[in-house]
ROSE-4610 file (N, C-alpha, C; in Angstrom, 1 decimal, always signed):
// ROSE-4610
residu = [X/X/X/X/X/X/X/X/X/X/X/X/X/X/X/X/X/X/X/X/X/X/X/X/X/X/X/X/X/X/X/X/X/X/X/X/X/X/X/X/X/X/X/X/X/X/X/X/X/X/X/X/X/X/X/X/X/X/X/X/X/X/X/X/X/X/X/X/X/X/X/X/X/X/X/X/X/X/X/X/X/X/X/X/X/X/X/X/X/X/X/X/X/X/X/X/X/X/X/X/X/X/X/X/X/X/X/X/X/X/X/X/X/X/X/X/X/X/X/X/X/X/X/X/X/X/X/X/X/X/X/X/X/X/X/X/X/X/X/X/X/X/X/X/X/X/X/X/X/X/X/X/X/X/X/X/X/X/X/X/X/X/X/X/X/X/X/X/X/X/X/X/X/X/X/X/X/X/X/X/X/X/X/X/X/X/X/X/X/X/X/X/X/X/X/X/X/X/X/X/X/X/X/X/X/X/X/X/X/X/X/X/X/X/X/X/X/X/X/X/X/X/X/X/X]
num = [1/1/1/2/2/2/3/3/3/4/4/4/5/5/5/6/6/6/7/7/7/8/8/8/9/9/9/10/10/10/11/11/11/12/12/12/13/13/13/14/14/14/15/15/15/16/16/16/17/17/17/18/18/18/19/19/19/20/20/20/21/21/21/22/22/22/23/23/23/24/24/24/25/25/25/26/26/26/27/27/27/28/28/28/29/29/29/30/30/30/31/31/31/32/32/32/33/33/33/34/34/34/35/35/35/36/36/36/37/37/37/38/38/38/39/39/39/40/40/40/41/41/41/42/42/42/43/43/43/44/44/44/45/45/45/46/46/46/47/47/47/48/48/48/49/49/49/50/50/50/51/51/51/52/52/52/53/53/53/54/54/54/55/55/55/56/56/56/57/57/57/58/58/58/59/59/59/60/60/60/61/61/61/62/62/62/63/63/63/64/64/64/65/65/65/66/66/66/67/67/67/68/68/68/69/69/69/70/70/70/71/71/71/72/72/72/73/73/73/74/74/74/75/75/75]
x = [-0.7/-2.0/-2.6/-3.0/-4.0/-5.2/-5.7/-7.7/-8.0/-9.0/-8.9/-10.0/-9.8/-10.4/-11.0/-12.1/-12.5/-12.7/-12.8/-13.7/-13.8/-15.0/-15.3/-15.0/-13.9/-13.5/-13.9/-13.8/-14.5/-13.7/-13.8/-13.2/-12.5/-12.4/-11.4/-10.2/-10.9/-9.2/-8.9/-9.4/-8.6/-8.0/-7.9/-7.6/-6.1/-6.8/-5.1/-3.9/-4.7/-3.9/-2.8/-3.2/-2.9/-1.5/-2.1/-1.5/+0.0/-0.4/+1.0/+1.7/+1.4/+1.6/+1.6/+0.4/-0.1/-0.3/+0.2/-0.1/-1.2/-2.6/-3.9/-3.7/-3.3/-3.1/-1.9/-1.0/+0.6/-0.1/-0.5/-0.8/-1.8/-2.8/-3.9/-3.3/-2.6/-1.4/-0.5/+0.1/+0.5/-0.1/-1.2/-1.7/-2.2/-3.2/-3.6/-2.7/-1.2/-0.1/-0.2/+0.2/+0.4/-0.6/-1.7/-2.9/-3.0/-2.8/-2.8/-1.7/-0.7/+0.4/+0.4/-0.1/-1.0/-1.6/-2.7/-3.8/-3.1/-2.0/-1.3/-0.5/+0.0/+1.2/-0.2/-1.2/-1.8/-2.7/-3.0/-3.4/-2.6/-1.1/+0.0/+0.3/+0.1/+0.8/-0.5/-2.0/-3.0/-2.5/-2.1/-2.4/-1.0/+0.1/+1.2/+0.8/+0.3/+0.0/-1.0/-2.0/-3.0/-1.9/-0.9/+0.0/+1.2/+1.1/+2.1/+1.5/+0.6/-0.6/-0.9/-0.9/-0.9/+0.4/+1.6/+2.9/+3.8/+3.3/+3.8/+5.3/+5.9/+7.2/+8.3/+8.0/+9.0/+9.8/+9.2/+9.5/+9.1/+10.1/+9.9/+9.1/+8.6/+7.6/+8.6/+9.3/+10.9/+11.3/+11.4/+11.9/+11.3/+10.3/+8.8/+9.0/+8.8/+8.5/+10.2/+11.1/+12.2/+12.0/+11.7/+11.4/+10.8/+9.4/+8.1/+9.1/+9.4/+10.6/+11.2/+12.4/+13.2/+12.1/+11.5/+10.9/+10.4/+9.4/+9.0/+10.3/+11.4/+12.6/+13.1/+12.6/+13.0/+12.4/+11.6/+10.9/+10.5]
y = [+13.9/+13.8/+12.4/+12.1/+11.1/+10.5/+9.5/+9.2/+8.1/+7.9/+6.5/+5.9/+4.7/+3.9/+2.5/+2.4/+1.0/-0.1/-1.2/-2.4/-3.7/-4.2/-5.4/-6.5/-7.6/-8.6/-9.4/-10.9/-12.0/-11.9/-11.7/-11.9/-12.8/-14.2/-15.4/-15.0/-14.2/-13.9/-12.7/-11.9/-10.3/-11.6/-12.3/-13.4/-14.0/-14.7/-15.6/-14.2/-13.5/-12.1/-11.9/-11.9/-10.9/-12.3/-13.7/-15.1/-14.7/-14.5/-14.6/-13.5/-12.2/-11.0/-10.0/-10.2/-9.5/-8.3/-7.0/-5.9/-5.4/-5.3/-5.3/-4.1/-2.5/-1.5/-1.3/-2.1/-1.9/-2.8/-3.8/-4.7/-4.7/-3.3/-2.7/-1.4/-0.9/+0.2/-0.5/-1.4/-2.0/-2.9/-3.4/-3.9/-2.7/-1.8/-0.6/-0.1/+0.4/+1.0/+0.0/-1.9/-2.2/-2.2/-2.3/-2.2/-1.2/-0.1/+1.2/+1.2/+1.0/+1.3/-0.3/-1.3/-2.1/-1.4/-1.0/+0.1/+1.2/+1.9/+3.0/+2.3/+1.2/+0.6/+0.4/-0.6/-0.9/+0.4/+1.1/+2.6/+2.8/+3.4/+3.9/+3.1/+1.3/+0.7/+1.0/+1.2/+1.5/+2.5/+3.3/+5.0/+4.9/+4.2/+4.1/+2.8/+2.2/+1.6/+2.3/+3.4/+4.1/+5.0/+5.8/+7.0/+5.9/+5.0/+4.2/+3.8/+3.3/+3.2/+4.3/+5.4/+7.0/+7.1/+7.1/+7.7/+6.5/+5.3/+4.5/+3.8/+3.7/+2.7/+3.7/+4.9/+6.1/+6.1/+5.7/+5.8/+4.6/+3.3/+2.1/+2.2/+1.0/+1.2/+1.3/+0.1/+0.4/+1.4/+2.5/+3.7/+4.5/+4.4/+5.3/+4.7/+3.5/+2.8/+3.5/+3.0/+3.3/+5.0/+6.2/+7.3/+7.6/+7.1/+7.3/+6.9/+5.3/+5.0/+5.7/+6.1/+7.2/+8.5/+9.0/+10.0/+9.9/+8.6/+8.0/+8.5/+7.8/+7.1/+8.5/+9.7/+10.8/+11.8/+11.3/+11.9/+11.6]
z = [+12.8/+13.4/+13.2/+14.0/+13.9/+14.2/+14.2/+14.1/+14.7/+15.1/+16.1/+15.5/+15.2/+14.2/+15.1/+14.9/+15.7/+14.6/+15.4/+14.9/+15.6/+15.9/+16.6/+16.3/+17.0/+16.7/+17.6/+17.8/+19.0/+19.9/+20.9/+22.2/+22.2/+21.8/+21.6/+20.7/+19.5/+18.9/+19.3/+20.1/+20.3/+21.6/+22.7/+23.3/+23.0/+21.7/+20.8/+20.2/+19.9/+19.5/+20.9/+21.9/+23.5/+23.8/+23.2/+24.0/+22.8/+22.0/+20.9/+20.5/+21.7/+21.4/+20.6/+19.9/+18.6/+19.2/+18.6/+18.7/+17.7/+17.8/+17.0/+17.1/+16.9/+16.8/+15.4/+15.7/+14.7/+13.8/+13.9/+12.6/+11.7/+12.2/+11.6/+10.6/+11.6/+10.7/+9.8/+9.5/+9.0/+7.6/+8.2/+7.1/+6.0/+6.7/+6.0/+5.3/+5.3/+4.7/+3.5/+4.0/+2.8/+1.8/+2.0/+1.2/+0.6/+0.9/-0.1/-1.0/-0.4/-1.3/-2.2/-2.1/-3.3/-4.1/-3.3/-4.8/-5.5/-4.4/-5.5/-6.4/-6.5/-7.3/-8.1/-8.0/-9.2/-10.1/-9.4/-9.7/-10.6/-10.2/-11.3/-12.4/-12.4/-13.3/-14.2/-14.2/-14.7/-15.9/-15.4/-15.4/-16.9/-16.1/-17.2/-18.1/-18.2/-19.3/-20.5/-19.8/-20.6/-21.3/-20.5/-21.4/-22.2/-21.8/-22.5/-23.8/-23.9/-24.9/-26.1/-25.0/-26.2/-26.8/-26.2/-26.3/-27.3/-27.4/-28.0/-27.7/-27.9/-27.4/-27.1/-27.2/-27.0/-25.6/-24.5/-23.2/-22.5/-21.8/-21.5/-20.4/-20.1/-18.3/-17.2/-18.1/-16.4/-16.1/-16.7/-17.1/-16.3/-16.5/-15.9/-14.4/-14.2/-13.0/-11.8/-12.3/-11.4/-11.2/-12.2/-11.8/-10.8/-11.0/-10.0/-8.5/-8.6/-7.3/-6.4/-7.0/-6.6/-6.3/-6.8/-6.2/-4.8/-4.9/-3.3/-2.8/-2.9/-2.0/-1.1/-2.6/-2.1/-1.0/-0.8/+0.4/+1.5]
């Protein structure tokens, strides 16, 4: 499913966008994807450094981190 999302740019660069064949639809989905999955990376490295903090040196971050990974990878 999806949502239709606006926003007002200047007519000169929705213009330079059109001249250099910028797709302002894909590069808005694109940027948004990467920006979240920024905040989820720094979210989770948050989150594992607090239980890393409780749990003490028992279980490495790499460790944790390539888990979380592969899970992504897996779906």
């Amino acid at each position: 499913m999806s949502t239709v999302v606006s926003a007002k740019i200047p007519e000169k660069l929705k213009k330079k966008a059109a001249k250099y064949g910028i797709k302002i639809g894909r590069l808005v989905r694109e940027a948004l994807a990467e920006k979240i999955r920024t905040m989820e990376n720094q979210m989770l490295s948050s989150q594992l450094d607090e239980i890393s903090s409780k749990i003490g040196s028992k279980i490495r971050k790499g460790d944790v981190v390539n888990v979380v990974r592969s899970s992504r990878d897996e779906r």
